[in-house]
C-alpha positions as CSV (number, residue, x, y, z in Angstrom):
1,X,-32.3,90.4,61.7
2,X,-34.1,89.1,64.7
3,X,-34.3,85.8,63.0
4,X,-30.7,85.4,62.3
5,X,-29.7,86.4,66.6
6,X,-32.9,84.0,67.8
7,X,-31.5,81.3,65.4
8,X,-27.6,81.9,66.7
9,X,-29.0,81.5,69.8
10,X,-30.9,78.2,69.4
11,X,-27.1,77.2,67.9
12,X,-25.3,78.5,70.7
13,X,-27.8,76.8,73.3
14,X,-27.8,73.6,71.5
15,X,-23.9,73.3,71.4
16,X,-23.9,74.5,75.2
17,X,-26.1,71.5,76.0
18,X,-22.9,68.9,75.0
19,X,-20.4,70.3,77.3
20,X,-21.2,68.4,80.1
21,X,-21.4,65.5,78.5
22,X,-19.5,62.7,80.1
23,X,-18.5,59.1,78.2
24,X,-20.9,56.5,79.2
25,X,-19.8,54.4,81.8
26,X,-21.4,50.5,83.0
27,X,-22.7,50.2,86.5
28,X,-19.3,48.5,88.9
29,X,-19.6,44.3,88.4
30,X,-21.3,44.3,85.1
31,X,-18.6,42.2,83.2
32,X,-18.7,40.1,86.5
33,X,-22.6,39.4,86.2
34,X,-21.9,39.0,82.3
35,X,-19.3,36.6,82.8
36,X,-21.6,34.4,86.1
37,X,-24.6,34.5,83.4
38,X,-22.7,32.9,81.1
39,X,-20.6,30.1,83.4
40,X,-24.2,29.5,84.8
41,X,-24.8,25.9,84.7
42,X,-27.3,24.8,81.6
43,X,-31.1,24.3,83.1
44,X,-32.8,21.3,84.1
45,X,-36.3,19.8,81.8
46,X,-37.8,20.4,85.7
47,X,-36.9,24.2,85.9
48,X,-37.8,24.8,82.1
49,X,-41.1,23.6,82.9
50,X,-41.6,25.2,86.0
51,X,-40.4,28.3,84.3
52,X,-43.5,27.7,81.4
53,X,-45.5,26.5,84.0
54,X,-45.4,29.7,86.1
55,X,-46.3,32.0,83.2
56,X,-49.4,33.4,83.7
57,X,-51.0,32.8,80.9
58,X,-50.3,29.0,81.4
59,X,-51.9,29.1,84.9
60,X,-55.3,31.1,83.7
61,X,-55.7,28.5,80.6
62,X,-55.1,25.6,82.8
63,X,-57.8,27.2,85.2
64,X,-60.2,27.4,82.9
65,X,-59.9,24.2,81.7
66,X,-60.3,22.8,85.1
67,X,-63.4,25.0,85.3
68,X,-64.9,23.5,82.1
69,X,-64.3,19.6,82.8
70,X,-65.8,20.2,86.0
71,X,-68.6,22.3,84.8
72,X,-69.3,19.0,81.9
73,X,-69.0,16.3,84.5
74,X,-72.1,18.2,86.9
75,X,-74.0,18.6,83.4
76,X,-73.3,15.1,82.5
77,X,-74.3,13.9,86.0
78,X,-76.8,15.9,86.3
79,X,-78.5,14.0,83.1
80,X,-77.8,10.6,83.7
81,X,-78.9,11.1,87.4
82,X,-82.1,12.2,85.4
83,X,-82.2,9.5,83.2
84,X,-81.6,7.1,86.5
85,X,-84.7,8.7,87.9
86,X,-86.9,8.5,84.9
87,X,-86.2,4.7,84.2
88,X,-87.1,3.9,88.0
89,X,-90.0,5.7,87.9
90,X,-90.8,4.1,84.6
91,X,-90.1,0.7,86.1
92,X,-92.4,1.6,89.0
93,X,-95.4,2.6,86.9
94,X,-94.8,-0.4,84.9
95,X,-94.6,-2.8,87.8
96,X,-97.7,-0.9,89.4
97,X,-99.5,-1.2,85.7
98,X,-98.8,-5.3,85.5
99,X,-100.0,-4.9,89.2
100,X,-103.0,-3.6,88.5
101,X,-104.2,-5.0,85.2
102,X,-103.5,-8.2,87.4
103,X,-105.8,-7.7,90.1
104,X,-108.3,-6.3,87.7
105,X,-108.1,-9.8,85.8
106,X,-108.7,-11.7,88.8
107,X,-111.4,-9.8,90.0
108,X,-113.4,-10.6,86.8
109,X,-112.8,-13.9,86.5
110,X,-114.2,-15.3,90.0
């Protein structure tokens, strides 16, 4: 019996919660907006870039691939200054070699 008043009641409150209901309404201007949205003017190739451009997704891959061909050209600098360096040094112990086995010749020979 209690079941059967506790369930009538759920009923009763549930059809009591759609008597205020109201028919929905749209905010004041919306067929105006609708209708500028639609006259607007088709966009330019600049603004659809910008638009792609702007994403941020865009801007943090472009980042990151500034980061990396900066990061390559130090390393690759970074080696052929090293190279540089080696081949001078190279061509200095070669000239002070040449030097010296030629000083070392002419002291024997007198």
């Amino acid at each position: 019996m209690k079941n059967n008043e506790d369930t009538d009641q759920k009923i009763d409150a549930a059809f009591n919660s759609i008597n205020n209901i109201q028919r929905a309404s749209p905010k004041p201007y919306l067929l105006t907006r609708i209708n500028a949205r639609l006259d607007k003017e088709v966009k330019s190739i600049w603004e659809t870039i910008a638009i792609y451009i702007s994403r941020p997704l865009v801007m943090v891959l472009g980042l990151c691939l500034i980061i990396i061909i900066n990061v390559s050209v130090i390393l690759t600098n970074k080696t052929s200054a090293t190279n540089v360096a080696e081949r001078s040094v190279s061509s200095v112990d070669d000239e002070e070699n040449t030097a010296t086995f030629a000083t070392i010749d002419n002291a024997e020979t007198p």
